[in-house]
N, C-alpha and C positions, 0 to 999 in steps of 0.2 A: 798183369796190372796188379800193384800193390795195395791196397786199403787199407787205411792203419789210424785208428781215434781210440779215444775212451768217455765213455758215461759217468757221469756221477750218479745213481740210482739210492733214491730216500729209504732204502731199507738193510736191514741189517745183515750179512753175507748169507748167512744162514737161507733166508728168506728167498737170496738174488739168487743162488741154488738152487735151491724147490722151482724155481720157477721156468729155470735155465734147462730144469729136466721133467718138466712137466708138457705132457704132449698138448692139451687142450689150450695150456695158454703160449704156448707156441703156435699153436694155429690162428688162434684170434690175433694174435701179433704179426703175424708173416704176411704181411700184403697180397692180396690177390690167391692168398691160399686153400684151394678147393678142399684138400685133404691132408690128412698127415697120419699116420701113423706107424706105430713102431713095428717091423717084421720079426727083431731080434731085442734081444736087450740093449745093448750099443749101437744098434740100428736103423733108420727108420727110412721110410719111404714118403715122398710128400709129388701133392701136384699142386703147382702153380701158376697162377698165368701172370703176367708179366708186361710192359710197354715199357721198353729202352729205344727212345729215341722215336725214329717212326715203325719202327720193328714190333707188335705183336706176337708175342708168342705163351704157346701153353707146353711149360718145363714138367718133364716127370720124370724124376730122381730120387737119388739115393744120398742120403749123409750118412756117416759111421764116425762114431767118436771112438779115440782112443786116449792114450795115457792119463786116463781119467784120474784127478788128484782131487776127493770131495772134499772140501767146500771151495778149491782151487782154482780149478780152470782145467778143461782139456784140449785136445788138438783135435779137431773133425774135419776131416776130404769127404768131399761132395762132387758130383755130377749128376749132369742134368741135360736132357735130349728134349730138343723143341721142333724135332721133324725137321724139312726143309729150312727153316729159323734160324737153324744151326746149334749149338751145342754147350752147355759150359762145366769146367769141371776146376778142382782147386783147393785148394786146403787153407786150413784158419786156426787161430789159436785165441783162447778167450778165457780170462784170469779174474779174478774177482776179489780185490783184495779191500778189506774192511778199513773204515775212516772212524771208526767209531762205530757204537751201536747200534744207531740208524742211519749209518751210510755206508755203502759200498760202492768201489772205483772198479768199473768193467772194463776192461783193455780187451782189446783185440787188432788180430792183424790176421788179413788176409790176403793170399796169392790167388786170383784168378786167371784163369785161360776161358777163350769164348775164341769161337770158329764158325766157319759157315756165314750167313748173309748179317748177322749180328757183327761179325770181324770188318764187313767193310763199312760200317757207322762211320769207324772213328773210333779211337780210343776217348777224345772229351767229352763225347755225347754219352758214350757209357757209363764214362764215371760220374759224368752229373747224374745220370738214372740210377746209378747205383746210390748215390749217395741223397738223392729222395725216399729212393725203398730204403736203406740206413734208417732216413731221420722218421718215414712214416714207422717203421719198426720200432723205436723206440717209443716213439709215444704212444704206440697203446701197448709196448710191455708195460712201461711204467702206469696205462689206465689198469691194467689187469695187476698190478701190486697195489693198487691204490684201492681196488676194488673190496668195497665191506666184506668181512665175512660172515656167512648166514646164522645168526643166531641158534642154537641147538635148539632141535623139537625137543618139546615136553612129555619125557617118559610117564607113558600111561601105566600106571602105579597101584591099578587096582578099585575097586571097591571100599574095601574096607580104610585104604589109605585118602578116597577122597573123602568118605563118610567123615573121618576123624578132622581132616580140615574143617569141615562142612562144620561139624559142631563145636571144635574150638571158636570158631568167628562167632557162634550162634553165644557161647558161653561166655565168653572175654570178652 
């Protein structure tokens, strides 16, 4: 099955990068995703659980990227084992290329394969399920770019440097 869109995402490639390689906000993004983390540098392991279709299942897999081109886009093959569920595994490509300042165009295309009790769905019921987990994935990557950043704590600076505040206000 082939899958194949692109995002317009409100921030500037730089940004859609960091975040494209950032484990935490990949987890709050990935639907149904219990865990994620990196085993290797280009690697990571993730559990998911999942409803395509009338099918329940909890995926734990592996994604590896490769030809990594930063702030580009790279190519990442994935599989993923849901026990008796059956199986899926596939490769994708995802590109980021800047619109301007604050906007970057996220392309991707992916080829998947799925086997086992998930294979006799149907191929439409799949891709409608995939293509809900798609659009719930994108709106909360784009809630996690939208997301404030925490304003810096206040370096505690001493005694002597708040005394001097302390008496400037007192004096001025």
């Amino acid at each position: 099955m082939l899958i194949k869109n692109e995002k317009l995402l409100r921030c500037g490639q730089a940004t859609a990068w960091a975040a494209l390689n950032d484990d935490a906000v990949l987890q709050a993004s990935i639907p149904g995703c219990e865990s994620l983390r990196r085993s290797a540098p280009e690697q990571l392991e993730a559990v998911v659980a999942a409803a395509l279709g009338p099918v329940r299942a909890r995926f734990t897999g592996k994604l590896s990227l490769a030809d990594i081109e930063a702030p580009h886009g790279y190519r990442l093959s994935f599989e993923g084992q849901a026990g008796p569920a059956g199986f899926s595994k596939g490769t994708a490509s995802v590109r980021l290329t800047p619109q301007g300042p604050d906007q970057t165009l996220l392309s991707y295309e992916a080829q998947v394969q799925i086997g086992g009790k998930l294979a006799q769905i149907g191929s439409r019921v799949i891709e409608a399920a995939a293509q809900k987990i798609i659009g719930e994935f994108f709106g909360r990557f784009e809630a996690q770019l939208a997301a404030p950043v925490a304003a810096p704590v206040p370096v505690n600076d001493g005694l002597w440097a708040r005394l001097r505040r302390w008496l400037r206000g007192r004096l001025f």
